[in-house]
PyMOL commands that place a pseudoatom at each C-alpha (Angstrom):
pseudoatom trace, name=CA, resn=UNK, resi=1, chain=A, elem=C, hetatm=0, pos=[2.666, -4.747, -13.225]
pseudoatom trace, name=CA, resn=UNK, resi=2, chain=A, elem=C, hetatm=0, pos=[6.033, -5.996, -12.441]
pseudoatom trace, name=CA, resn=UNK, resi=3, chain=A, elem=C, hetatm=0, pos=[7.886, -8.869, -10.495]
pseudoatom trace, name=CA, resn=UNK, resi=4, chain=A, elem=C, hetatm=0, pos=[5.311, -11.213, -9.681]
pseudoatom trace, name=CA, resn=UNK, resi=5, chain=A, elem=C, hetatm=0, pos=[7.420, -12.814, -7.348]
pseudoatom trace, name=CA, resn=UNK, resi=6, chain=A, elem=C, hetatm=0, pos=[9.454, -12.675, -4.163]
pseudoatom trace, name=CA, resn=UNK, resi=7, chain=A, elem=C, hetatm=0, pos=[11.436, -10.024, -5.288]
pseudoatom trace, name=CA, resn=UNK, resi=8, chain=A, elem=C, hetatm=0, pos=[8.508, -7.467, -5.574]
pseudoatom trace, name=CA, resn=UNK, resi=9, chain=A, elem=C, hetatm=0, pos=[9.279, -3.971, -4.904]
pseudoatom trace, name=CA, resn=UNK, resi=10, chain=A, elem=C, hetatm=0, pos=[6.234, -3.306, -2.659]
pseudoatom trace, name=CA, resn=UNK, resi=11, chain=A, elem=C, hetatm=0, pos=[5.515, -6.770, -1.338]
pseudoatom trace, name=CA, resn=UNK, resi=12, chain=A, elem=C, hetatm=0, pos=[6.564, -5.342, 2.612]
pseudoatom trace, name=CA, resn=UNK, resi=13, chain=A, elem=C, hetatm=0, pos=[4.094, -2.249, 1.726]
pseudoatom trace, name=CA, resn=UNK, resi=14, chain=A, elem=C, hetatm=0, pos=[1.376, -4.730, 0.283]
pseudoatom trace, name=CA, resn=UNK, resi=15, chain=A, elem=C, hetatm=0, pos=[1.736, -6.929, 3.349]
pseudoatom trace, name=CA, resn=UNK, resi=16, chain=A, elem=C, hetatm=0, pos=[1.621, -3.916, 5.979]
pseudoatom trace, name=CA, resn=UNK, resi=17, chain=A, elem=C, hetatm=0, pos=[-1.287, -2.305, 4.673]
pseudoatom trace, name=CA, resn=UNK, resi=18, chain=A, elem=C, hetatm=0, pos=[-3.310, -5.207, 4.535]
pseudoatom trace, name=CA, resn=UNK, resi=19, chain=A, elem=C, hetatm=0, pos=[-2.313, -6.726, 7.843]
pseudoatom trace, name=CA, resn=UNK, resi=20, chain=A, elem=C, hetatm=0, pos=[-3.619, -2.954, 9.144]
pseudoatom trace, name=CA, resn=UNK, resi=21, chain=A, elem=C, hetatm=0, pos=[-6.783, -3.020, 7.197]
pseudoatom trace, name=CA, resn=UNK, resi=22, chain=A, elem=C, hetatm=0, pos=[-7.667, -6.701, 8.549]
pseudoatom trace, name=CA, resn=UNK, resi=23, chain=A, elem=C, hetatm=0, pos=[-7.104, -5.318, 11.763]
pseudoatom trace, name=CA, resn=UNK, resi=24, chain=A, elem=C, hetatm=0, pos=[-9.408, -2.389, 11.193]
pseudoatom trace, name=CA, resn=UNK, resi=25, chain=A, elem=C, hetatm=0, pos=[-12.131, -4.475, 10.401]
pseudoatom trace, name=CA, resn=UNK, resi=26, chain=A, elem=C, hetatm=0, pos=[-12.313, -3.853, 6.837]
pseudoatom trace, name=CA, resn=UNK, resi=27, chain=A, elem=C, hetatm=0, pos=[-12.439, -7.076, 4.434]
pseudoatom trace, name=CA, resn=UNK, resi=28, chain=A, elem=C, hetatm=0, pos=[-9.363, -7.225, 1.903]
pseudoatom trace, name=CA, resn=UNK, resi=29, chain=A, elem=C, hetatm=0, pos=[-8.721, -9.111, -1.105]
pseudoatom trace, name=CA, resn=UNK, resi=30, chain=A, elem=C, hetatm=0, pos=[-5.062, -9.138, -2.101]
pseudoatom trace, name=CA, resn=UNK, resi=31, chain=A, elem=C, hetatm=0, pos=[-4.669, -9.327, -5.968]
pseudoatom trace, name=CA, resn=UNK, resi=32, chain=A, elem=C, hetatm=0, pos=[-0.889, -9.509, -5.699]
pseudoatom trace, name=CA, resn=UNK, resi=33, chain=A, elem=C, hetatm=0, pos=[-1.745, -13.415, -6.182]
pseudoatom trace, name=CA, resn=UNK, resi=34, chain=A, elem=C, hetatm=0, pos=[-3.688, -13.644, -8.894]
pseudoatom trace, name=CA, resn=UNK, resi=35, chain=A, elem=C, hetatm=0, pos=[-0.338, -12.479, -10.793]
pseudoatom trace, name=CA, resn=UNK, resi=36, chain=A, elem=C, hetatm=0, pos=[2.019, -14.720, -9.938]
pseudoatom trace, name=CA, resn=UNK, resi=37, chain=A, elem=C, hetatm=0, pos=[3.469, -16.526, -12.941]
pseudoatom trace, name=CA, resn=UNK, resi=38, chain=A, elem=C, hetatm=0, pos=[1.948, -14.407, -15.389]
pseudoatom trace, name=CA, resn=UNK, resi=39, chain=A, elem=C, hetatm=0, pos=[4.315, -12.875, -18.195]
pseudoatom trace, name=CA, resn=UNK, resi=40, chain=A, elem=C, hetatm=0, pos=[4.436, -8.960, -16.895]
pseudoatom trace, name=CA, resn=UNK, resi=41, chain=A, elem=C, hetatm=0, pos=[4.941, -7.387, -20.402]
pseudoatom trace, name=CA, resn=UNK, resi=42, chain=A, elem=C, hetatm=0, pos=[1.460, -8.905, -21.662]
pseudoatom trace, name=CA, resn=UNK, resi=43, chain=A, elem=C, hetatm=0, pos=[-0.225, -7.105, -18.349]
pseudoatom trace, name=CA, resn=UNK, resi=44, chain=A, elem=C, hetatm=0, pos=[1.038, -3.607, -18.998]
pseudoatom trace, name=CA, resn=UNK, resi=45, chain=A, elem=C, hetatm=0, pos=[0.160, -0.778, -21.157]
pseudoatom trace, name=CA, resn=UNK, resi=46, chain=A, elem=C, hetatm=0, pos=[3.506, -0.561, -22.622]
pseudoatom trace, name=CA, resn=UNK, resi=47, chain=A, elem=C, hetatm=0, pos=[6.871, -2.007, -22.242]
pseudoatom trace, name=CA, resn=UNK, resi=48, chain=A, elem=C, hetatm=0, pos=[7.956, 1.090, -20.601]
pseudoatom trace, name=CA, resn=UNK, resi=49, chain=A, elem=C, hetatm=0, pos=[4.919, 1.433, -18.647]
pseudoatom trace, name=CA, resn=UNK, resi=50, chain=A, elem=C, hetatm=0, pos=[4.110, -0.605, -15.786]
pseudoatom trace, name=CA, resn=UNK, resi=51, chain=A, elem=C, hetatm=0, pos=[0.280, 0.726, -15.781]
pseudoatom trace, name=CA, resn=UNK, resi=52, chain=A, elem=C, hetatm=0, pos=[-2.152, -2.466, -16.074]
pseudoatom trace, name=CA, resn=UNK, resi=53, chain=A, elem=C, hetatm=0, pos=[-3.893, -2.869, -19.713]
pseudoatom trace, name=CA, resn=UNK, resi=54, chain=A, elem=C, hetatm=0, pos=[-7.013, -4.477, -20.346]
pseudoatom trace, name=CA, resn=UNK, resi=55, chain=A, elem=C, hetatm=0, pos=[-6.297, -7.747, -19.886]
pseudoatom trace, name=CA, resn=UNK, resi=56, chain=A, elem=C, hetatm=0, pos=[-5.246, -7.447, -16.585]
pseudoatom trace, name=CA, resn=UNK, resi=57, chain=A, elem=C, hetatm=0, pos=[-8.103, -4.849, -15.596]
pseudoatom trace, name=CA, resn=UNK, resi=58, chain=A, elem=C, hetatm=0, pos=[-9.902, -8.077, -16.694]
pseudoatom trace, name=CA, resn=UNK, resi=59, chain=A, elem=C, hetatm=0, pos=[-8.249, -10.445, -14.218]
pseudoatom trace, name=CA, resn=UNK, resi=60, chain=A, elem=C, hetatm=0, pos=[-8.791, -7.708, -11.404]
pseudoatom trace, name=CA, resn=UNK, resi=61, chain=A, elem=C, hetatm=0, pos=[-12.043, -7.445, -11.866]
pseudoatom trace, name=CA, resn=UNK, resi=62, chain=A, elem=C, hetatm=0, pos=[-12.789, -11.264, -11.871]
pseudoatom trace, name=CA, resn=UNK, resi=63, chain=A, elem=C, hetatm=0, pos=[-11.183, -11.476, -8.519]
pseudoatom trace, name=CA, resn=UNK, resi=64, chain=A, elem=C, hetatm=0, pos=[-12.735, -9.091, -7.336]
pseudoatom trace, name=CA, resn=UNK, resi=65, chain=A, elem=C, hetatm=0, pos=[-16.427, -10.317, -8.491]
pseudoatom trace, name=CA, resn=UNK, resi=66, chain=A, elem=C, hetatm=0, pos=[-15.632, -13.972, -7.325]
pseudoatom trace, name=CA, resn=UNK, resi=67, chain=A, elem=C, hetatm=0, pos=[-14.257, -12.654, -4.289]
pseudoatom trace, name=CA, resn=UNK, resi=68, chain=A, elem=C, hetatm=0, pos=[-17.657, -10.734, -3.223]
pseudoatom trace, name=CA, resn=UNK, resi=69, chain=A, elem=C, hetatm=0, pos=[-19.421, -13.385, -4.650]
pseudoatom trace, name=CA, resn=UNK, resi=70, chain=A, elem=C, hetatm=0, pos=[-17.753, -15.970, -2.531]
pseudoatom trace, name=CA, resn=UNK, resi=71, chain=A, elem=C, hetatm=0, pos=[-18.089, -13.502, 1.108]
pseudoatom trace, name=CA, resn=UNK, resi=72, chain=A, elem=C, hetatm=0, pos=[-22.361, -13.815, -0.103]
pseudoatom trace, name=CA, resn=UNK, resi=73, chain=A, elem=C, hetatm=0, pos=[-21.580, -9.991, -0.658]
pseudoatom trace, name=CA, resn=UNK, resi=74, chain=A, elem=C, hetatm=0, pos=[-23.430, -10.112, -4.245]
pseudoatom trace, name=CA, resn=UNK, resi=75, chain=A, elem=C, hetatm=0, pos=[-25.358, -12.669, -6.068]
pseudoatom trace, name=CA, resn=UNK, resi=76, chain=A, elem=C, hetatm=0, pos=[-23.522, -15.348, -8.372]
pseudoatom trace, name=CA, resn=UNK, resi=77, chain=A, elem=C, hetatm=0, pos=[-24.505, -15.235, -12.056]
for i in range(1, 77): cmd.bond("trace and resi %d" % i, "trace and resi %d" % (i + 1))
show_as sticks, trace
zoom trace
């Protein structure tokens, strides 16, 4: 839960790993988005702690429902 830019530290890793997993086959939803312009310090545990808290558990796992919603992987609500 940090930089939600450009300037992320693992944006090369992020980008690698799902350009490898595409290629595999697999289907991958990149979260990474969903965070952009959001204020980091109300996503984390702590201050000190980069760990996601609740609200952003939240915002993970609507992507992630909408997401296998949207590839007719589950049934909408």
């Amino acid at each position: 839960m940090t930089q939600f830019n450009e300037r992320h530290p693992f944006k090369n890793i992020n980008s690698k790993v799902i350009k490898e997993t595409e290629k595999d086959g697999f289907l991958v939803l990149d979260l990474f988005p969903f965070f952009i312009g959001q204020d980091e310090e109300k996503l984390r545990i702590y201050k000190t702690d980069n760990h996601p808290n609740a609200k952003a558990h939240r915002m993970m796992a609507d992507a992630i429902y909408n997401f296998l919603v949207k590839m007719d992987l589950i049934p909408a609500d």
